[in-house]
N, CA, C and O of each residue as an XYZ file, in Angstrom:
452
protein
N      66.043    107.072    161.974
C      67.278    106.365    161.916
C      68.091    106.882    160.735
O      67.563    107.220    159.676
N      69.663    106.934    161.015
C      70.137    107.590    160.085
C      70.665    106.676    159.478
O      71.070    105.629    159.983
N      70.723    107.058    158.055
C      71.555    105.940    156.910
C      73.158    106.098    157.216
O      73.720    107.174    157.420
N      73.757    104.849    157.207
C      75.212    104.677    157.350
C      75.853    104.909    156.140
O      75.688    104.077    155.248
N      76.844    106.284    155.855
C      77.627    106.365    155.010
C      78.358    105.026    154.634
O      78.792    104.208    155.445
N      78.431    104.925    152.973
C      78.775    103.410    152.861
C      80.348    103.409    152.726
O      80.811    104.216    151.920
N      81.216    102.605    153.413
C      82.689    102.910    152.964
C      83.446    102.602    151.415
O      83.297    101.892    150.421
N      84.455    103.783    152.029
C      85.121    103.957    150.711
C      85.561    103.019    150.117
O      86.148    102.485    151.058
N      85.815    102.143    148.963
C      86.473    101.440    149.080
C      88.225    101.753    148.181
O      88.602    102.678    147.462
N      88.974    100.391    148.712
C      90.389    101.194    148.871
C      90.578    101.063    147.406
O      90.030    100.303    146.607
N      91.878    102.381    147.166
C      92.102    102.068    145.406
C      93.131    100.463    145.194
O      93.774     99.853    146.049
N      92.953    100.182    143.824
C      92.729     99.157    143.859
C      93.877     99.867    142.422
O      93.610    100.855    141.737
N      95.312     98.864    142.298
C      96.874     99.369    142.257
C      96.460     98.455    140.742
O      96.008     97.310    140.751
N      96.720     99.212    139.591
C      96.842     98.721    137.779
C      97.903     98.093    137.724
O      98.975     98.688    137.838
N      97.849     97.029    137.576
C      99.597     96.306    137.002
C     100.192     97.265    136.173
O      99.593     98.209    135.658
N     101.523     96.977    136.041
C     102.314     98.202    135.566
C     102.371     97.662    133.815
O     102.482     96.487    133.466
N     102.302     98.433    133.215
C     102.163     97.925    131.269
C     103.009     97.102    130.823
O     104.128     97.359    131.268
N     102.991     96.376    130.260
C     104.016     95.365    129.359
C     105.010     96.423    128.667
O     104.814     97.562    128.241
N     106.188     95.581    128.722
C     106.894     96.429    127.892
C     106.821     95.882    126.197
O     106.371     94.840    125.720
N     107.385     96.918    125.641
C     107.117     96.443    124.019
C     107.976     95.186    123.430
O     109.203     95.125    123.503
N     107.309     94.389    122.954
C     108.157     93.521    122.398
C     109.275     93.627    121.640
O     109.252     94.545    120.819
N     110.359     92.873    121.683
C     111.742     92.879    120.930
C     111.281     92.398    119.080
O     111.914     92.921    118.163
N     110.256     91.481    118.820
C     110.077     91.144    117.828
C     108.350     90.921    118.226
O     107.710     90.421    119.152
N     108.006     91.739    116.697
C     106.696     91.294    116.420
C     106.433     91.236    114.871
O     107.385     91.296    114.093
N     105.205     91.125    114.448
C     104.712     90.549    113.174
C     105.233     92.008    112.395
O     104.983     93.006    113.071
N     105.717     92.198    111.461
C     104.970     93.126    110.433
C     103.897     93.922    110.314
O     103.888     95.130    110.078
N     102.764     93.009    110.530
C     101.395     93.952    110.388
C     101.562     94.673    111.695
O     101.407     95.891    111.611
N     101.828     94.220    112.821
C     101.190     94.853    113.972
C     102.430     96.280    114.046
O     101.858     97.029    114.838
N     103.244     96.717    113.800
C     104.035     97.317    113.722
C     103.953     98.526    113.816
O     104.097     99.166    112.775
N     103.775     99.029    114.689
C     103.484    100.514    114.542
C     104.676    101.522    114.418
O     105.607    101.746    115.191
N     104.252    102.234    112.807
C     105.774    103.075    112.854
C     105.737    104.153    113.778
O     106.658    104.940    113.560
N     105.091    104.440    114.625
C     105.533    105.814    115.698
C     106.124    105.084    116.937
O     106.291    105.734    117.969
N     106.422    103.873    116.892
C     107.024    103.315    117.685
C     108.197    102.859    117.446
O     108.805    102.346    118.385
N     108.783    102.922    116.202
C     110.192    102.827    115.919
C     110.461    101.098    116.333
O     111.626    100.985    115.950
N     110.205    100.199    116.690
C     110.219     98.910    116.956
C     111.720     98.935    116.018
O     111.882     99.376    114.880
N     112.660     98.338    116.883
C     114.525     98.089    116.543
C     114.173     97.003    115.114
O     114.881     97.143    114.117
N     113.137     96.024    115.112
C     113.333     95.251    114.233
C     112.937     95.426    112.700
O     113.271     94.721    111.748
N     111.940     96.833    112.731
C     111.373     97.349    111.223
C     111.914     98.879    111.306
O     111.255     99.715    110.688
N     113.010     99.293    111.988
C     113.297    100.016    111.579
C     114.956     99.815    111.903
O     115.559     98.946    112.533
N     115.361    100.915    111.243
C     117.010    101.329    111.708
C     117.588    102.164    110.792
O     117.317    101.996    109.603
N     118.301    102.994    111.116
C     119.406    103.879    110.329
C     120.357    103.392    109.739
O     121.253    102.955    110.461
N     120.558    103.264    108.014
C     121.688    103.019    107.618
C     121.928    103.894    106.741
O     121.162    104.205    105.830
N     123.176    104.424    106.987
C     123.219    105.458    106.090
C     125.167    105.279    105.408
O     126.118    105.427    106.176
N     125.329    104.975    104.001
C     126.435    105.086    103.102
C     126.860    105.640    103.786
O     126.537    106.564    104.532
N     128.354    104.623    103.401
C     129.958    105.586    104.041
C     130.708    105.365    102.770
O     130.170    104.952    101.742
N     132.109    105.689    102.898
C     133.018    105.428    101.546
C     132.298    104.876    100.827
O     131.359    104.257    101.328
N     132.492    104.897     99.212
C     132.451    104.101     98.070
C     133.732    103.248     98.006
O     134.879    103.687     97.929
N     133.345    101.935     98.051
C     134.479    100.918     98.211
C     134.547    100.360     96.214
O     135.639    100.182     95.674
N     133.450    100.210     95.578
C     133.511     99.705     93.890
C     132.627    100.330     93.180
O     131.492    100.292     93.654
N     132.791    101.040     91.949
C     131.733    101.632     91.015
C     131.449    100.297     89.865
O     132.450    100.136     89.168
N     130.506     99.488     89.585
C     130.803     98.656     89.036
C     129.071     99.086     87.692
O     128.079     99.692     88.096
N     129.242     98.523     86.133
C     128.247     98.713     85.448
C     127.844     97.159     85.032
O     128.424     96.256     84.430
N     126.274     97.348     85.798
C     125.698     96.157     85.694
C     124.092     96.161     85.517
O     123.271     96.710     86.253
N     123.833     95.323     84.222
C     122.619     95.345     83.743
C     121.894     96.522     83.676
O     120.831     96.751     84.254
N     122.652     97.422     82.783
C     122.428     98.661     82.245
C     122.473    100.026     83.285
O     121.936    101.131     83.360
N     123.342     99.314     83.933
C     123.330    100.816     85.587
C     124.538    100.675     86.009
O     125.319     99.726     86.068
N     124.586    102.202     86.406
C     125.954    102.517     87.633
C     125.845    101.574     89.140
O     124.972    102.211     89.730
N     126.142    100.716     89.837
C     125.981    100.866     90.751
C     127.384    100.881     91.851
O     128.402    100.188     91.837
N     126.924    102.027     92.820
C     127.936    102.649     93.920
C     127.921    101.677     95.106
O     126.971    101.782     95.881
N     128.724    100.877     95.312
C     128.644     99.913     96.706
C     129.858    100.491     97.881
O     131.052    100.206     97.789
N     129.479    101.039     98.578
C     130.014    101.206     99.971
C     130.673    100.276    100.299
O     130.639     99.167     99.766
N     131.591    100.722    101.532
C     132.113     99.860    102.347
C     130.767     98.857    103.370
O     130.792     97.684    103.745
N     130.001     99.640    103.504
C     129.067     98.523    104.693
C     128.104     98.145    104.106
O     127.047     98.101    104.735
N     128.133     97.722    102.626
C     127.433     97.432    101.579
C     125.808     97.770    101.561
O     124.860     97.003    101.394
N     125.835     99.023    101.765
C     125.005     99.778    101.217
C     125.013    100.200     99.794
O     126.107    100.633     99.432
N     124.073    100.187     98.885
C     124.554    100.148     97.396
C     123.282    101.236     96.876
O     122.089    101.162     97.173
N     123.948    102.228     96.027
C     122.999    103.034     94.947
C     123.392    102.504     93.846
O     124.551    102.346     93.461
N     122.145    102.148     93.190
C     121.696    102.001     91.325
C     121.316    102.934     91.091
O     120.353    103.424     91.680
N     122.307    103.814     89.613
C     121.334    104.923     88.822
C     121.339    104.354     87.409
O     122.306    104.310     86.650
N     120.394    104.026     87.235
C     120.226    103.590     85.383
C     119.210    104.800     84.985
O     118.284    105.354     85.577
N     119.918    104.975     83.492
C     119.628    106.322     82.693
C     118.225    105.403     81.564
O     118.750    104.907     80.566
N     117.130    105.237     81.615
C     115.832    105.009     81.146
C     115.908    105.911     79.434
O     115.413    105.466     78.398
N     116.528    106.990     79.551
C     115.844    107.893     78.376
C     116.882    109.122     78.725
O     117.541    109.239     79.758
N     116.859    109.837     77.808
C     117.350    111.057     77.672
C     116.788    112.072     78.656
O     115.918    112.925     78.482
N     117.417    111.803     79.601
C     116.416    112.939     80.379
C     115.884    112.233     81.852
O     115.618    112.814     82.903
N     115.850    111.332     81.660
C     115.112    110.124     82.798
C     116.108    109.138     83.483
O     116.899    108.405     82.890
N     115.943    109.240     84.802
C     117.237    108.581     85.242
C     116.209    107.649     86.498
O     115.091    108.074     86.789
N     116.650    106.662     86.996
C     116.480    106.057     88.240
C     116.872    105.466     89.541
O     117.347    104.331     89.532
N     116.721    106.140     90.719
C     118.148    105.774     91.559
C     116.774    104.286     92.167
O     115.563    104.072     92.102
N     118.090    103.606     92.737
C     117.494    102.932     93.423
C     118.574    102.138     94.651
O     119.544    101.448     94.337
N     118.134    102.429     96.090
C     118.986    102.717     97.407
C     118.525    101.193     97.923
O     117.377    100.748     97.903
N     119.611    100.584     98.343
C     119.424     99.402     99.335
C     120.472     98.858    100.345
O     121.562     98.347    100.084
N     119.884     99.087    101.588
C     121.006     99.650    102.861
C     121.745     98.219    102.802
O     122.927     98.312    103.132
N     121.182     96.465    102.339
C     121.959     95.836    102.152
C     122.906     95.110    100.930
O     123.770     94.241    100.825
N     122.173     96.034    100.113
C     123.265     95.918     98.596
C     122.468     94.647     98.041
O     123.249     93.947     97.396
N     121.160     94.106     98.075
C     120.121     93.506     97.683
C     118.848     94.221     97.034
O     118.022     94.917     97.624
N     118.882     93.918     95.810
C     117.966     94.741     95.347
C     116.279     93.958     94.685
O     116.667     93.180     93.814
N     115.254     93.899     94.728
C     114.381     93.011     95.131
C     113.984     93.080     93.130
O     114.748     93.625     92.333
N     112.721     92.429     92.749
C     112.431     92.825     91.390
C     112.307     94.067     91.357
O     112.150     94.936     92.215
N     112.442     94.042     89.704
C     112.343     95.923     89.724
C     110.826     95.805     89.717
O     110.156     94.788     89.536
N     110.382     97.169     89.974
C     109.052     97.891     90.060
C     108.832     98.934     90.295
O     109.445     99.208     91.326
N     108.132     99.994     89.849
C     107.955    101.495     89.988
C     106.328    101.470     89.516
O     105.793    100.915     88.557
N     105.749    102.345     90.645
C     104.418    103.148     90.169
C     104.584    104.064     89.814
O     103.716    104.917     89.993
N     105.531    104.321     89.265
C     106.151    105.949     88.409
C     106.322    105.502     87.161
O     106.195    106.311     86.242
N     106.603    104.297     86.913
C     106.839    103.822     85.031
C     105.618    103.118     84.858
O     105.084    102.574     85.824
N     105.189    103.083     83.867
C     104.044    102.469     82.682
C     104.794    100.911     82.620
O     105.901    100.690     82.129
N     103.835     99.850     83.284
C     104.430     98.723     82.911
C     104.904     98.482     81.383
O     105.643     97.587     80.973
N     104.288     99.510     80.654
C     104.627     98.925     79.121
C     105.923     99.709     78.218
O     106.450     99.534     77.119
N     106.093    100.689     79.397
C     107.470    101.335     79.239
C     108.466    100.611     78.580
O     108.690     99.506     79.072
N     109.331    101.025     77.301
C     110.638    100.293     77.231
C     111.583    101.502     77.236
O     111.433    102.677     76.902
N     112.681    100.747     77.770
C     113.914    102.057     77.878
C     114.319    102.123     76.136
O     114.280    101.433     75.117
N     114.676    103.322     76.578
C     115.374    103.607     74.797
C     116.872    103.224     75.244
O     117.250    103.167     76.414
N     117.706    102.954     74.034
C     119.011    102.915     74.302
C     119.716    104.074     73.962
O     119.653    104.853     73.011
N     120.418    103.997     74.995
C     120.980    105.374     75.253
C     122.596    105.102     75.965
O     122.961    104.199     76.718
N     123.362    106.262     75.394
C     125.014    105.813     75.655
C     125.212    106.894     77.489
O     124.816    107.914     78.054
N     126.090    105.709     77.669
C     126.070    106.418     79.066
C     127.865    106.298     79.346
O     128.692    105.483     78.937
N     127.963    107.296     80.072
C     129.645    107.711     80.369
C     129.801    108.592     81.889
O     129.288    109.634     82.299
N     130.831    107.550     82.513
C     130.819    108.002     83.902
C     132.631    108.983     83.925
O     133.837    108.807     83.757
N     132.071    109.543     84.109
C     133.649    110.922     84.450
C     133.771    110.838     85.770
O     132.789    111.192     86.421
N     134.958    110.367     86.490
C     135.568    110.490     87.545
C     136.371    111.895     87.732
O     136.982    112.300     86.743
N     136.406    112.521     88.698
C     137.302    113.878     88.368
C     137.706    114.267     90.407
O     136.770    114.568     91.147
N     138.550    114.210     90.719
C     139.424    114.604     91.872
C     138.497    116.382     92.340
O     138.816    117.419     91.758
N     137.548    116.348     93.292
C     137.446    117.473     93.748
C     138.311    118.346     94.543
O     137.925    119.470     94.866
C-alpha cells in the first residue's frame, strides 16, 4: 500500500506592518528613522538683533534661532546654537567644572561686506 502524499498546505497571507508612529517616547526613538517629532531641520536665516548678554554676543534670527559666542579666555571662545532661542543650563564636557573665565575685554566690529 502506498503512502498518501500529505497536502500542501495553503500560504497563509502576514498582516501588512504597522505604520510608524506620529509620536513616541524618547527612549524608543530610533535616530535612523528620523521620527518628525525628535528630529527636524532648522537652520538660521537673517540676523534680526545682535544683543550682549551675560557676558556673550548673542545673534537672534528672524525665526528665532539664536547663536551665543562668549570669549572664556584669550584664545577660547564658546558658541552655543539653539534652533529655539532657549538656551538650557550651561554645561560642557570640554570645560573643567572648576574652570573660571578670566576677564577679558571684548569688541564687536560691524563692517558692510
Amino acid at each position: 500500500m502506498k503512502a498518501k502524499p500529505e497536502p500542501t498546505p495553503e500560504p497563509v497571507a502576514l498582516p501588512p506592518a504597522p505604520a510608524p508612529p506620529s509620536e513616541i517616547d524618547f527612549i524608543e526613538a530610533s535616530v535612523s528613522l528620523r521620527y518628525d517629532d525628535v528630529f527636524q531641520w532648522t537652520q538660521p536665516n537673517e540676523v534680526a538683533d545682535v544683543r550682549w548678554r551675560e557676558g556673550a554676543y548673542e545673534f537672534v534670527c528672524h525665526n528665532g534661532v539664536m547663536l551665543r559666542i562668549s570669549v572664556l579666555a584669550a584664545g577660547i571662545f564658546r558658541l552655543r546654537y539653539s534652533p529655539d532661542g532657549v538656551f538650557q543650563a550651561d554645561f560642557s564636557y570640554a570645560i573643567d567644572p572648576g574652570f573660571e573665565a578670566e576677564k577679558v575685554v571684548v569688541r564687536l566690529e560691524e563692517r558692510d561686506a
